[in-house]
C-alpha positions in Angstrom: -26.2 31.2 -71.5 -23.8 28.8 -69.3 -21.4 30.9 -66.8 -17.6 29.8 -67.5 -14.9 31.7 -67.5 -15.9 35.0 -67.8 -17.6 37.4 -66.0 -21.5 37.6 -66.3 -23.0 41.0 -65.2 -21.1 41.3 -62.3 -21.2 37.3 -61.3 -17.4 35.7 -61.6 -18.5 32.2 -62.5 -16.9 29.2 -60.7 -13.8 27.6 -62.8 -15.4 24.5 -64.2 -12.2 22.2 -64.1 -12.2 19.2 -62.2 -16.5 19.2 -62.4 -17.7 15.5 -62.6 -19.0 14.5 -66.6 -22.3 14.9 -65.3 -21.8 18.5 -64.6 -20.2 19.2 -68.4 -23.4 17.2 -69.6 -25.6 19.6 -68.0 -24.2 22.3 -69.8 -25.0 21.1 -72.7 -28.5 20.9 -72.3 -30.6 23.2 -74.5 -30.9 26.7 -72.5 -34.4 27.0 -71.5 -36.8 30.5 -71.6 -35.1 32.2 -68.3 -31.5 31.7 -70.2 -32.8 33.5 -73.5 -35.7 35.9 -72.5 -34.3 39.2 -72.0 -35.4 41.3 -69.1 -38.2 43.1 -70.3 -40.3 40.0 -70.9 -40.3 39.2 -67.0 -42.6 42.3 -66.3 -46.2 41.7 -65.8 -49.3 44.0 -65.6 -49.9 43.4 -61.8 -48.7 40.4 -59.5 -49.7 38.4 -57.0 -48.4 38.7 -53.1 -48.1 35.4 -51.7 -49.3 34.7 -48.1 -46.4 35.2 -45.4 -46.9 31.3 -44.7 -46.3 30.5 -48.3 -42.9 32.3 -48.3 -39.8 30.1 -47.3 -38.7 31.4 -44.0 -34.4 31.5 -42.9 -33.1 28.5 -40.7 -31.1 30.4 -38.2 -30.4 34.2 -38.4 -28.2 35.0 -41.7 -24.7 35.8 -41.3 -22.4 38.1 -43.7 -20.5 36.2 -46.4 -22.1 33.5 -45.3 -25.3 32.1 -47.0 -29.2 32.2 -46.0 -30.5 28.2 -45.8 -33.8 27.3 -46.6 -35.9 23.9 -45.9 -38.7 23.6 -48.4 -41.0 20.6 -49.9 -42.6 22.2 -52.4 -40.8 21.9 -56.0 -42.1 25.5 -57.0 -40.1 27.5 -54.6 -41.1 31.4 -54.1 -37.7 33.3 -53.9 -38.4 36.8 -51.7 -36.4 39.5 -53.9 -33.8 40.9 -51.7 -32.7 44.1 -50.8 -30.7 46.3 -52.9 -31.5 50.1 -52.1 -33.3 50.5 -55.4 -37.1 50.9 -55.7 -38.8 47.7 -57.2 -40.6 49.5 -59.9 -36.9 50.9 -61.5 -34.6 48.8 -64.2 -32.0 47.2 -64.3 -33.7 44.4 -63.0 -32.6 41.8 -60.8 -31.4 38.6 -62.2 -31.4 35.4 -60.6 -28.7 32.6 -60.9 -29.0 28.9 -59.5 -26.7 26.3 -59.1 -27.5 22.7 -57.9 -23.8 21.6 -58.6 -22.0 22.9 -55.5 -21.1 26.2 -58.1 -19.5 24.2 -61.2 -21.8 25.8 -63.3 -24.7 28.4 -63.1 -27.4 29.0 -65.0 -29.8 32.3 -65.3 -33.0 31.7 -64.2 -34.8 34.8 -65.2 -35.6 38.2 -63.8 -37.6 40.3 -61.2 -40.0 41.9 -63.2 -40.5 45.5 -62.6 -42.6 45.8 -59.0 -42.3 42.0 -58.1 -41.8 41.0 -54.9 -41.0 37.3 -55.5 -39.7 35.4 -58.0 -41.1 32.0 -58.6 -38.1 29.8 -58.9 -39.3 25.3 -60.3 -36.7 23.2 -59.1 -36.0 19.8 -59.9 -34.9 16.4 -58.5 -34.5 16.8 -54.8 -31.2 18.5 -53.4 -29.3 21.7 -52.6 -29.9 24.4 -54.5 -27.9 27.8 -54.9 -29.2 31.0 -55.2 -27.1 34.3 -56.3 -28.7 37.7 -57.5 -26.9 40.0 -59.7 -27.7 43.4 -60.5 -27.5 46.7 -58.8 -26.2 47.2 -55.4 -25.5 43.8 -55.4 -21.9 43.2 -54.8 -19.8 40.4 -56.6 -18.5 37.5 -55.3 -15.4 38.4 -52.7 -14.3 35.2 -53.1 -12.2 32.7 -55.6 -15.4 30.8 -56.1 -18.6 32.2 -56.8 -21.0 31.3 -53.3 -24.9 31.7 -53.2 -26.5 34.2 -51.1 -29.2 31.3 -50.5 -28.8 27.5 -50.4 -32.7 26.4 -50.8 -32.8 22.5 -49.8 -35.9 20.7 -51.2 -36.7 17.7 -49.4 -39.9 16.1 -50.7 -39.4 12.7 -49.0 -40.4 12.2 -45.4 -38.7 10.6 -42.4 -38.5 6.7 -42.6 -39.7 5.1 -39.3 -39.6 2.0 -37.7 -41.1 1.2 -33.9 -40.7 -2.0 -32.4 -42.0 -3.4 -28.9 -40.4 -5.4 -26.3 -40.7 -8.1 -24.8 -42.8 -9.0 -28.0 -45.7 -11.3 -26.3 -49.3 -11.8 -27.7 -51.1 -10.0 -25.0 -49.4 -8.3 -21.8 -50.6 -7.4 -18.5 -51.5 -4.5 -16.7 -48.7 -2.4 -15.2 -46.4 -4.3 -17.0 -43.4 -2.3 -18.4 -42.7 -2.3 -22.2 -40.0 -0.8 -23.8 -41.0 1.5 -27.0 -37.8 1.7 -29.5 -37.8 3.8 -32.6 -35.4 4.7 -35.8 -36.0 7.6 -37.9 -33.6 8.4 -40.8 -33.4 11.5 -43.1 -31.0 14.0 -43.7 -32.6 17.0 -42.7 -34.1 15.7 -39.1 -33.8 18.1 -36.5 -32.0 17.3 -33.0 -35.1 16.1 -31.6 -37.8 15.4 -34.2 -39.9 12.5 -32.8 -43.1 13.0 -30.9 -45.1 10.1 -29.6 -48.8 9.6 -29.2 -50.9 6.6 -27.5 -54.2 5.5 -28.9 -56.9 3.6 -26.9 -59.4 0.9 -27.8 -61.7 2.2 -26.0 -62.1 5.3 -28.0 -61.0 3.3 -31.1 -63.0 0.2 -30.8 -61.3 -1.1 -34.4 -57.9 -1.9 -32.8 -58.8 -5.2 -31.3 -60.6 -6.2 -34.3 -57.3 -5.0 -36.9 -55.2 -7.2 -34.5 -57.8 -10.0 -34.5 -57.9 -9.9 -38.5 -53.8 -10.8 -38.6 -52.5 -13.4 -40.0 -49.4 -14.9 -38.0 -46.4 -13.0 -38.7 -48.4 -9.9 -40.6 -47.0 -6.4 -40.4 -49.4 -3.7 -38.7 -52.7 -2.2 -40.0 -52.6 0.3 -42.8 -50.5 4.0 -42.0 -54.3 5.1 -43.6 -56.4 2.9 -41.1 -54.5 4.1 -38.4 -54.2 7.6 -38.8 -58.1 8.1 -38.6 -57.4 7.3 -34.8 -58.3 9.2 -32.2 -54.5 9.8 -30.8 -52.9 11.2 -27.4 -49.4 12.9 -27.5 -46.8 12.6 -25.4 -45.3 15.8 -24.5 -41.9 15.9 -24.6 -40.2 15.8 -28.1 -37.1 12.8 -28.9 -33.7 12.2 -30.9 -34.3 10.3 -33.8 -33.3 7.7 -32.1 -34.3 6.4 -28.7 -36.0 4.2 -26.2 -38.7 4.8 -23.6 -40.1 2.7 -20.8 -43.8 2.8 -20.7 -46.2 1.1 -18.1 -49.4 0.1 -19.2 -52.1 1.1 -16.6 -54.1 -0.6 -14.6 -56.9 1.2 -16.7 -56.6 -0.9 -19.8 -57.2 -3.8 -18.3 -58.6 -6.1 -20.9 -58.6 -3.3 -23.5 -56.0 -2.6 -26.0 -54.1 0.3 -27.3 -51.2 1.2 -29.9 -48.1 3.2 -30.1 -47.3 6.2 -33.0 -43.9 8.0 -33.6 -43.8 10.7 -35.6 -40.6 12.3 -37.2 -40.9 15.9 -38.6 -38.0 16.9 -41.1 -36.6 20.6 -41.4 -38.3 20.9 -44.5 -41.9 19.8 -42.9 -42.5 16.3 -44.0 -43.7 14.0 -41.4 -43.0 10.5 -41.6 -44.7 8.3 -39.3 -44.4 4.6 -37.7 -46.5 2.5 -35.8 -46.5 -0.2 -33.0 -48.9 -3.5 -33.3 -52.1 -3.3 -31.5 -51.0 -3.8 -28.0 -53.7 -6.2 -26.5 -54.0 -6.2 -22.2 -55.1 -9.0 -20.0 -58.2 -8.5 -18.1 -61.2 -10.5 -18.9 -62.1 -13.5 -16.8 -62.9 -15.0 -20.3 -62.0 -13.8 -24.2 -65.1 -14.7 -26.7 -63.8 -17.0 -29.3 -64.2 -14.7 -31.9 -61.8 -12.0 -30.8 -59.4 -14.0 -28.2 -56.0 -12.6 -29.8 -53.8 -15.5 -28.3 -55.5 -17.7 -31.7 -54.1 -15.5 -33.9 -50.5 -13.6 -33.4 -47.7 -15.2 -33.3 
């Protein structure tokens, strides 16, 4: 059961002229159990009540006429039934409609079974996905096109990072000033998504050694080697984008320590970068066997 022209009970379908082929070919895929099932077989003896922190929360406060958005990362998305002045437990159910083609066609997703709070809704491929109710109290669309009352964006992917160091020498001295640059790109990143965190060799003895293992011109340790650190975070939070001055202290003389960036997306992924192992003069002599000046470039 495709929306086209006509009017579907209550929902005025979007006008499918000028969709892209792709969108035609979609509606010609075979309807699947939510498109066929009538309403009855969507009630269940008793159900479930997720946990509040299971339940996709609003971005922003919603507005009227305007649709609810939602930042998820989970492909099995619960949908919160919404209000309609009409007990839970009385028919006509509620039906719900999604569209992942900006409204050029809609397809029935199922009901609200009698007494069901949420409605679990399986998306697919990552990407914007509409969300329109129809049944009682629920007024039609007001406008030419038919708009969601939710846009759910699924986002699975996280941020991709990159952190670079300057000046880029094997070892560097105490109170020297570096200069810590980072890039994280995603489309869902916040205004300022990036924390930072330092780590210290002396409470993670295995940095010296990872840096001691590289070959010239190798890329830094493992994401899993260096997330078993024991990490400090800066406080304040960054753009996506951005440079900080840092000055090693006089502390980690001959020690070492390393540099993480971290870049939370709206729908909770974290993607994460990190620095080389930042080695610090300070010994009168390095033993052969870990001096780091043999071995980076």
């Amino acid at each position: 059961m495709r929306l086209s022209w006509q009017t579907v009970g209550g929902l005025t379908a979007a006008v499918l002229v000028g969709c892209a082929p792709l969108h035609r070919q979609q509606g010609q895929i075979r309807p699947g159990l939510g498109e066929i099932l009538p309403q009855w077989a969507f009630d269940a003896p008793f159900y479930f009540r997720p946990p509040p922190d299971a339940v996709p929360k609003p971005r922003g406060q919603p507005q009227p006429d305007h649709p609810a958005h939602y930042y998820v990362n989970e492909r099995a998305i619960l949908i919160e039934r919404p209000a309609n002045n009409v007990p839970a437990d009385r028919v006509p159910r509620i039906a719900v409609w999604w569209t992942n083609t900006d409204g050029c066609l809609w397809t029935r997703a199922g009901y609200f079974g009698l007494g069901q709070t949420h409605f679990a809704f399986i998306a697919g491929d990552d990407g914007d996905y509409g969300i329109r109710f129809v049944g009682p109290g629920i007024r039609e669309s007001l406008f030419d096109e038919t708009r969601p009352h939710r846009v759910y964006h699924l986002d699975t992917q996280p941020a991709t990072v990159t952190v670079d160091v300057e000046p880029e020498v094997p070892v560097y001295d105490p109170d020297e000033v570096i200069w810590i640059r980072w890039t994280a790109q995603d489309i869902n990143l916040d205004e300022k998504p990036v924390r930072l965190a330092v780590c210290w060799s002396w409470e993670n003895p295995g940095i010296i050694e990872a840096r001691r293992r590289e070959a010239p011109g190798a890329q830094t340790a493992g994401q899993g080697e260096a997330t078993s650190l024991l990490w400090h975070p800066f406080k304040p939070a960054f753009d996506r984008e951005g440079v900080l001055a840092y000055t090693i202290p006089p502390y980690a003389a001959g020690e070492g320590l390393q540099l993480q960036v971290r870049a939370k997306d709206r729908a909770g992924n974290y993607g994460v970068g990190y620095s080389k192992p930042i080695l610090v003069n300070g010994y009168t002599s390095w033993p052969p066997a870990t001096q780091p000046a043999a071995t980076v470039e």
